[in-house]
N, C-alpha and C positions, 0 to 999 in steps of 0.2 A: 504494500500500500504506500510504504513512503518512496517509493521509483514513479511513483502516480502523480507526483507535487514537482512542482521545477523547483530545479538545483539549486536556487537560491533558496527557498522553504527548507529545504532540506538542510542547508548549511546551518539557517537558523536555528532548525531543530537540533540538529548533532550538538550544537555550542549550548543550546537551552538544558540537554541531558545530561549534560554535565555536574549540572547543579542540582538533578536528582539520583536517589537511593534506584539502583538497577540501571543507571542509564536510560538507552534508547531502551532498553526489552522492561523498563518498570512501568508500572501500571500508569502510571501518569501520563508516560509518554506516549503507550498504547494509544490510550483514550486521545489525546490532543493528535494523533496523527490519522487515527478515525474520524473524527470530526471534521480537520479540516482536509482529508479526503472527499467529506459529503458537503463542503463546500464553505465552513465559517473559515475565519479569521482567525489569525495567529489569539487574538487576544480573545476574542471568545472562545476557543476550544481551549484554552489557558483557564478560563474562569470557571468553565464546563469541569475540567478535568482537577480543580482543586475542590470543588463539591463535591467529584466522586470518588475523591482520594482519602481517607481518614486522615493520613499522616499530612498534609495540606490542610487539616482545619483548625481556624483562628484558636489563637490560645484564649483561654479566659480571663482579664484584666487582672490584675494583683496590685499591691498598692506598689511597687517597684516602677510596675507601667504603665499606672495612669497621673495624669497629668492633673496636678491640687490646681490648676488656674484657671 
């Protein structure tokens, strides 16, 4: 599926895997290279695939990371 995207997608995906758990074969990446197979955007198949990822969801505020101002 990712030979299916022009080699510029692809680039940006290879550099994007990088900064996930499994690379291109983790589940993240799966997902975001299905999608924008079926035709979204770099940045929605990104926002797509942190929804269907557990380890992608928002942490829960602590007092460390919220902001008193």
């Amino acid at each position: 599926m990712l030979k299916d995207l022009p080699t510029k997608t692809q680039e940006k995906l290879r550099e994007h895997a990088k900064a996930h758990a499994g690379g291109m074969r983790g589940k993240h990446m799966r997902s975001m290279v299905k999608s924008m197979t079926e035709g979204m955007t770099f940045t929605k198949a990104h926002n797509k695939a942190k929804k269907l990822d557990p380890v992608m969801k928002p942490k829960k505020p602590t007092i460390k990371n919220v902001s008193v101002y």
